[in-house]
C-alpha positions in Angstrom: 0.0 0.0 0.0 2.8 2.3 0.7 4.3 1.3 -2.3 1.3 2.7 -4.3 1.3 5.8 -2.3 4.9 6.2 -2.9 4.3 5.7 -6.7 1.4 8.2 -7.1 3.3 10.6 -4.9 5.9 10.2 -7.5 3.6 9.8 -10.5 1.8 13.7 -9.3 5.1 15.5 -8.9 5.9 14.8 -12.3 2.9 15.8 -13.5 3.0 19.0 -11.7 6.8 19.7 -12.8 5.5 18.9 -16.4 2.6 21.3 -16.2 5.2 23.9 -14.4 7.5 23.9 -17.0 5.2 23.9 -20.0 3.5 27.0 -18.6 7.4 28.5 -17.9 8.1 28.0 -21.9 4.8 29.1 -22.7 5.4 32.3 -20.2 9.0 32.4 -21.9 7.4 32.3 -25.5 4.7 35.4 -24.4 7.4 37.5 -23.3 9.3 36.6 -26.2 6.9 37.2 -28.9 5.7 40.7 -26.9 9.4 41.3 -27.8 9.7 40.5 -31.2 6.4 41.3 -32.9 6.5 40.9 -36.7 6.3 44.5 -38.8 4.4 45.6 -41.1 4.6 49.0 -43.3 2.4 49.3 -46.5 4.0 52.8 -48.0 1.6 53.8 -51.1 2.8 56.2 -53.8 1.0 59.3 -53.8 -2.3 58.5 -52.2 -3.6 62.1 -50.4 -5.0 63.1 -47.0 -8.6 62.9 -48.5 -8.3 59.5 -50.6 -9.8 57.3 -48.5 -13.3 56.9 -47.0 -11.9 56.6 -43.1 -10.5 60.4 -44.1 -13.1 62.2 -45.6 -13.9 60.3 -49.2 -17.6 59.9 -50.2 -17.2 58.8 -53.8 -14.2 55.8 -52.7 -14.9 52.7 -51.2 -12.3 51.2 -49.2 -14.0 48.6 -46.3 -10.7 47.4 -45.7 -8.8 50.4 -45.1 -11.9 51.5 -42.8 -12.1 48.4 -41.1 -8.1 48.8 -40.3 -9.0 52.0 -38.5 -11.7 51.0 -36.4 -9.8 47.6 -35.3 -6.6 50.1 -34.9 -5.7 53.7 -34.5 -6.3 56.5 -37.5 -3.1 58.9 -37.0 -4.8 62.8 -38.5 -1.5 64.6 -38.3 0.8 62.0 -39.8 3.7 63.8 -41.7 6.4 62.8 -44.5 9.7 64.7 -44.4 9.9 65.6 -48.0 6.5 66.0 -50.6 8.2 64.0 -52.9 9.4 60.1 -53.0 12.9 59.4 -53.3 14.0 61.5 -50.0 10.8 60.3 -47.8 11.4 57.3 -48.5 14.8 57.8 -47.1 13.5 59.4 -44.3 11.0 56.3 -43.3 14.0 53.6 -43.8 16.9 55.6 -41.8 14.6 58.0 -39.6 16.7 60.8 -40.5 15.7 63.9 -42.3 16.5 63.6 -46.3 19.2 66.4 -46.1 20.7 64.4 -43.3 21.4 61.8 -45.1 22.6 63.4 -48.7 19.0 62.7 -50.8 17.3 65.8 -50.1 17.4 67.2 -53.8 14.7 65.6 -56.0 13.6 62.1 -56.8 16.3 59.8 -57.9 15.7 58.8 -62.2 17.2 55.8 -63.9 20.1 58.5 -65.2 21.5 58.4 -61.6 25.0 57.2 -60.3 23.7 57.9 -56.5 21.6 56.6 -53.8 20.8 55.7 -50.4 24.6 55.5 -48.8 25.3 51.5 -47.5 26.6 53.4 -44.5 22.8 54.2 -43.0 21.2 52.0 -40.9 17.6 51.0 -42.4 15.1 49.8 -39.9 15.4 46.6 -41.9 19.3 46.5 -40.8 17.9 48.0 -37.1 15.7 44.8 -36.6 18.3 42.2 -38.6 20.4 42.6 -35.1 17.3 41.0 -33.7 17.5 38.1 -36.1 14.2 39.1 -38.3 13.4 37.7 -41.9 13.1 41.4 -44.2 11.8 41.6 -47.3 11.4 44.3 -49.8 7.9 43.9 -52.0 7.2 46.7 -54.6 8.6 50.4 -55.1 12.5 50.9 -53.7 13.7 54.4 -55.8 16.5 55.0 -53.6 19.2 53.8 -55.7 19.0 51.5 -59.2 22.3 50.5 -58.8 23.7 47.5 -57.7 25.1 48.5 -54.5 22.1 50.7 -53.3 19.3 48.0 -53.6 17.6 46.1 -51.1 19.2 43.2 -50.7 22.5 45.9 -49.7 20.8 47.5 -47.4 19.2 44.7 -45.1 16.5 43.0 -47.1 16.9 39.1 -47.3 14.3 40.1 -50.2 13.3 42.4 -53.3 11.1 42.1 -55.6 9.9 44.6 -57.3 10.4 48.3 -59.2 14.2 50.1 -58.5 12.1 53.8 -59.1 8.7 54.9 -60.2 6.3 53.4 -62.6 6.3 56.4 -65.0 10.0 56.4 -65.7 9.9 53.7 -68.5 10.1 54.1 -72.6 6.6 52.8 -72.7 4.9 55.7 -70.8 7.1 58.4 -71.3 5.8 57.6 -75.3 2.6 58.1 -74.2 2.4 60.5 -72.5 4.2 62.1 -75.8 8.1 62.3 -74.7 10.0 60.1 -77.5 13.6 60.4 -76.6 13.5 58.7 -73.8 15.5 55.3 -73.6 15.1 53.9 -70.4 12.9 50.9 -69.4 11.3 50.1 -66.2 12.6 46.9 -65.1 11.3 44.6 -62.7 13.5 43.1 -60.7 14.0 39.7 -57.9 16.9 40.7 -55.4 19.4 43.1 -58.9 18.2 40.4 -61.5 15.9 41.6 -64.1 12.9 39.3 -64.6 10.9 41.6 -66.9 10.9 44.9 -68.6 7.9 47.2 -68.6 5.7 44.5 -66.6 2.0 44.7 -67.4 1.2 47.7 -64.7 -2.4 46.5 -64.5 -0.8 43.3 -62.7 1.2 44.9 -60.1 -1.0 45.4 -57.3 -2.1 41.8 -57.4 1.2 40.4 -57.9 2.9 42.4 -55.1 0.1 41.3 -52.9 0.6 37.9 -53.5 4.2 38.2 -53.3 3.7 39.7 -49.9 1.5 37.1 -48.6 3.9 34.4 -49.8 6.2 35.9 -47.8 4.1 36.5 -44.8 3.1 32.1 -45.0 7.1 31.5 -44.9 8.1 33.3 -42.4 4.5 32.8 -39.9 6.7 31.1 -37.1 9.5 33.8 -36.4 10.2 37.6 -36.6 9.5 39.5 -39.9 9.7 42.5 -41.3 7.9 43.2 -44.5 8.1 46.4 -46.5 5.0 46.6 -49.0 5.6 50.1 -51.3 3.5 50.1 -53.9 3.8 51.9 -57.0 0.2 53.1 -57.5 -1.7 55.1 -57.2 1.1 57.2 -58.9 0.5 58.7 -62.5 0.1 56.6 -64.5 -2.4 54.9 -62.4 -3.4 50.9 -63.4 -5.9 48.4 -62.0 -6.6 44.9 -62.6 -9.4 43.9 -64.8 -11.4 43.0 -61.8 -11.3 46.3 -60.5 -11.8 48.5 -63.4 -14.5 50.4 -64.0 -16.0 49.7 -60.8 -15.2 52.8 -58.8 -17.7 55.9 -59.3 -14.4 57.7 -58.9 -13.2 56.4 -61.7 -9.9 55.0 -62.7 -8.1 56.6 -59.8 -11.2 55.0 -57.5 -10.3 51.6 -59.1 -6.7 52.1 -58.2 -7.5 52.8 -54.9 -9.9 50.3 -54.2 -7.3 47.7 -55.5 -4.6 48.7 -52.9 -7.9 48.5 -49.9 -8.4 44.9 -51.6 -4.6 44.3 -51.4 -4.6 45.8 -47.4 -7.6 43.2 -46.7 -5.7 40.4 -47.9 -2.4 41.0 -46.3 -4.4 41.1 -42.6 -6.5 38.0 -43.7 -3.3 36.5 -44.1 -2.0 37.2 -40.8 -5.4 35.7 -39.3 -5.1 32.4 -41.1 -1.5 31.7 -40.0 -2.6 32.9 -36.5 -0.1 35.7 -36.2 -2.9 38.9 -35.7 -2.2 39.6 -32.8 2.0 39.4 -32.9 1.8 41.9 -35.9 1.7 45.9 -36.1 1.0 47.5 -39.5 1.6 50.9 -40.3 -0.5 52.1 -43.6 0.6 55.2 -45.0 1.8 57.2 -48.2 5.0 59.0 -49.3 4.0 62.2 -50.0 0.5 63.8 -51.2 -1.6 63.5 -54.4 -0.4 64.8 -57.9 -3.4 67.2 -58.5 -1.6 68.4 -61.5 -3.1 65.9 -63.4 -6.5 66.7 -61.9 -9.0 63.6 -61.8 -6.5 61.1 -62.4 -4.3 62.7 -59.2 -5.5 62.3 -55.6 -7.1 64.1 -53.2 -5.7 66.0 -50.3 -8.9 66.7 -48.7 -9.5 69.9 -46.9 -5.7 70.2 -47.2 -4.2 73.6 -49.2 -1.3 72.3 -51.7 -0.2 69.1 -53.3 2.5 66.6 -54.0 6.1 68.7 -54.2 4.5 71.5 -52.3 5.2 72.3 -48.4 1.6 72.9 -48.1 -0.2 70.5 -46.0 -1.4 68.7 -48.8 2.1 67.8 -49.4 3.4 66.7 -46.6 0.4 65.8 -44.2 -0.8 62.0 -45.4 -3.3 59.3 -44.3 -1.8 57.2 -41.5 -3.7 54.2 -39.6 -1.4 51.7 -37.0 -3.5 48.8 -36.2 -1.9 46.1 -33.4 -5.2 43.8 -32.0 -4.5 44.2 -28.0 -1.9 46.6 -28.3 -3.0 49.7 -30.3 -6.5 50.9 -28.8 -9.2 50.2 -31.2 -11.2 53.0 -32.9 -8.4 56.3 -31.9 -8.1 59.1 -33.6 -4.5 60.3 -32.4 -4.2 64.1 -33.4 -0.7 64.5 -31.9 2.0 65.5 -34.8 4.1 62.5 -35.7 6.3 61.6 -38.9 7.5 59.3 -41.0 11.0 59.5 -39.2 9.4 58.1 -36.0 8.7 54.7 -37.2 12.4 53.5 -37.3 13.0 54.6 -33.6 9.2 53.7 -32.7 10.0 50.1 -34.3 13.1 49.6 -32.6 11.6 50.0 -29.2 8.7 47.9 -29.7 10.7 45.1 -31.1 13.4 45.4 -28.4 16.4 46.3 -31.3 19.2 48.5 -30.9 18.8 52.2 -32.6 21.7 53.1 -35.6 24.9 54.4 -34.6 24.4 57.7 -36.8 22.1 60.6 -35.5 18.7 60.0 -36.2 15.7 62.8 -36.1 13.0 61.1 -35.5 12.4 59.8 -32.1 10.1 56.6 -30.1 6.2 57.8 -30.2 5.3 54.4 -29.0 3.6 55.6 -25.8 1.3 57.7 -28.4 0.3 54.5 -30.4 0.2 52.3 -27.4 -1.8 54.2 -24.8 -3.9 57.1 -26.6 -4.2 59.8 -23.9 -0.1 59.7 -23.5 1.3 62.9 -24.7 4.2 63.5 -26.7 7.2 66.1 -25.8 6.4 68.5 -28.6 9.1 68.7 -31.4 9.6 70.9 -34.1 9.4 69.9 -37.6 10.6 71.3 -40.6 9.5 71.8 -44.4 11.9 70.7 -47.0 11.1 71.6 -50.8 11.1 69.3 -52.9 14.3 70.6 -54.1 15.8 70.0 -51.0 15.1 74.0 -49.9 14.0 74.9 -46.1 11.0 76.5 -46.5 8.6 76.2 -42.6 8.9 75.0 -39.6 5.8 73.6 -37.2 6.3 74.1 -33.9 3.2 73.2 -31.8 0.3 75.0 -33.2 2.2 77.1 -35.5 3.3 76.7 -38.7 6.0 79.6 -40.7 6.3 79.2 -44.3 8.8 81.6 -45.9 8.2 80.9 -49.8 9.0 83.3 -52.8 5.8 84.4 -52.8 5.6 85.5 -49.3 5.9 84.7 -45.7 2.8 82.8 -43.9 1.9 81.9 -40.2 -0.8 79.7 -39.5 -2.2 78.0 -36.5 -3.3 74.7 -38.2 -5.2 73.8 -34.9 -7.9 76.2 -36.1 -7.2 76.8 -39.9 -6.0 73.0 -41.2 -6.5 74.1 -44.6 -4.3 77.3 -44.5 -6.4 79.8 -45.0 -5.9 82.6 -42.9 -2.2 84.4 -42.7 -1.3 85.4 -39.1 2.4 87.1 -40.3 1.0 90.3 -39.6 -0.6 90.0 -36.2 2.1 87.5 -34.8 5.6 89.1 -35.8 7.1 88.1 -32.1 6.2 84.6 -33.4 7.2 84.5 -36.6 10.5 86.4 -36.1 10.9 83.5 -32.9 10.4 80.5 -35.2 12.1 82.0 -38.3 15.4 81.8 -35.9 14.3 78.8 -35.0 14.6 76.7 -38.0 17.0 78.5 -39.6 18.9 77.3 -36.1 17.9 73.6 -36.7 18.7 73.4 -40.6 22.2 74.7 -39.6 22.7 71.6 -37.5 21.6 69.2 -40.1 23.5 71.1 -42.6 26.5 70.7 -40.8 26.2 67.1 -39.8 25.3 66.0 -43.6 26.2 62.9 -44.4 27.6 61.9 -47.8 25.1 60.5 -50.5 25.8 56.9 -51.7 27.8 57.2 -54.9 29.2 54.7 -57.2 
């Protein structure tokens, strides 16, 4: 009888040591995933502040897009640091300002010898210290050549465009230029696969591409860039999507990319990784409303794409993280593009780069929405590379050819009403201001990436 005791006594403890240490690795495996959350950033090209129904659209439908900001948080002063692509998208990867890191002057075109310098840290090179899987799906135009691609600059991946969809043969004939030569490649890792790829298959294909990746790399730490090139001129959408936007063909194109933001969150449901993953959806700059219905629209916003109006620079944002990120937020606070590397970095438990940085962690904003942020100023870059404002809290100083402007864009978002006259303390006060913080930057340029 003892015997039997004995045995049970025995036959319990293991039992309990089992059950002990299966809930210590599952304990271990919480903390670790809270620490290594996979990463999403969908970066459209050209999309404005009023393009989408969660911001204002009645004529385009976009359920997904909608139904990201009510599971997540819709960000209403989201800025890029340049109103064009080449240096804000330099700006999201290495959160430093363009002119910080040499590409402040213009969009990069197949003509160039330079890029984004090897030397900067992207956040995909940030978050390969903490052993992720990166890939690079869709738009890069920070560098054609070999050495400034992807797949040298921390992506295990790229497949896609090396710059924007209207710098091809094809299109430039179109749209009536016939002298130019170069052809829009598209590219796995610096191979070319194809040269002027149907454009009316992109959206779908770099979808698909993306949830490939997403499937392969379901049981450890990602980080998957998803640019796309549309909705930039000239705008394409796939047969099932045309025609079927009362917007028209800049509607369809939109609605394709909401399709494509719906099936990339699907995916993470079906391989059970939802709630491990933060998405950021944004754009790099504002609409082209040059070429007037088939541009975007910035809303209530004054300006455009290239402009340091608003419209240029202030995009649609919405961060969605199921348990993390409180559901159905509006977060008015200002934050930039340059944030996300540092924000990233903290939420994934990786080391920041080396180099001075600008942005700086808003985590606390996206993670509890009544935490308020240290204010910082932020300043206006032409697209030319040329200081032109400064924000600081309420206030915002253009100084432009055509005249100086102060506007408090608490109570006047769309620029309406010039304060230069009636605040000259303030203007004078933030003119020194950012003519003080461009000199810093200017002096601790960094040299572009050249061949």
């Amino acid at each position: 009888m003892k015997t039997k005791q004995t045995i049970y006594s025995l036959l319990l403890f293991f039992v309990l040591l089992l059950c002990f240490g299966c809930n210590g690795k599952a304990t271990s495996n919480k903390k670790e995933n809270d620490q290594n959350p996979n990463v999403i950033i969908i970066y459209v090209d050209d999309m404005g502040y009023g393009d989408l129904s969660s911001f204002g659209n009645p004529t385009v439908y976009t359920p997904h897009l909608d139904k990201m900001a009510a599971e997540g948080m819709k960000l209403s002063q989201f800025y890029v640091a340049a109103p064009v692509c080449s240096p804000s998208r330099a700006a999201l990867l290495t959160g430093a300002y363009p002119k910080r890191v040499g590409l402040e002057k213009g969009v990069l075109f197949p003509q160039s010898v330079t890029g984004l310098n090897p030397e900067e840290q992207t956040i995909a090179e940030v978050l390969k210290g903490k052993k992720y899987s990166t890939a690079c799906i869709g738009k890069w135009h920070l560098g054609h050549q070999e050495k400034f691609l992807p797949h040298n600059q921390g992506f295990d991946e790229f497949f896609g465009i090396p710059f924007s969809n209207d710098m091809s043969k094809k299109e430039q004939e179109y749209m009536g230029r016939n002298d130019y030569k170069w052809q829009l490649p598209l590219l796995s890792q610096s191979d070319t696969l194809e040269l002027d790829p149907d454009q009316t298959t992109l959206t779908k294909r770099l979808t698909e591409r993306a949830m490939t990746f997403i499937k392969k790399n379901s049981e450890k730490p990602f980080f998957l860039y998803l640019a796309h090139p549309m909705p930039h001129i000239p705008i394409y959408a796939s047969p099932k999507f045309q025609n079927t936007s009362v917007r028209g063909p800049y509607g369809d194109t939109i609605e394709e990319i909401d399709w494509s933001v719906g099936q990339i969150l699907e995916t993470l449901k079906t391989t059970g990784i939802d709630e491990n993953t933060f998405v950021i959806f944004t754009s790099d700059n504002g609409p082209w409303k040059v070429f007037k219905t088939e541009g975007g629209s910035a809303g209530p916003l004054r300006g455009a794409k290239g402009t340091t109006w608003e419209g240029g620079q202030r995009v649609p944002c919405i961060v969605r993280w199921p348990g993390k990120v409180p559901a159905g937020y509006v977060q008015r606070q200002v934050i930039t593009n340059m944030d996300l590397l540092p924000t990233v970095a903290n939420l994934c438990g990786a080391q920041l780069p080396k180099r001075k940085i600008d942005g700086r962690d808003v985590s606390k904003a996206l993670l509890g929405a009544d935490r308020k942020l240290e204010s910082s100023p932020f300043l206006y870059y032409a697209s030319n590379g040329k200081l032109e404002g400064i924000r600081d809290g309420k206030y915002k100083l253009l100084v432009l050819d055509e005249g100086t402007f102060l506007f408090d864009l608490e109570s006047d978002i769309s620029e309406e009403y010039n304060l230069f006259e009636k605040h000259s303390e303030k203007v004078n006060a933030l003119r020194e201001k950012m003519k003080k913080l461009d000199s810093i930057i200017t002096l601790e340029r960094r040299t572009v990436g050249s061949l």
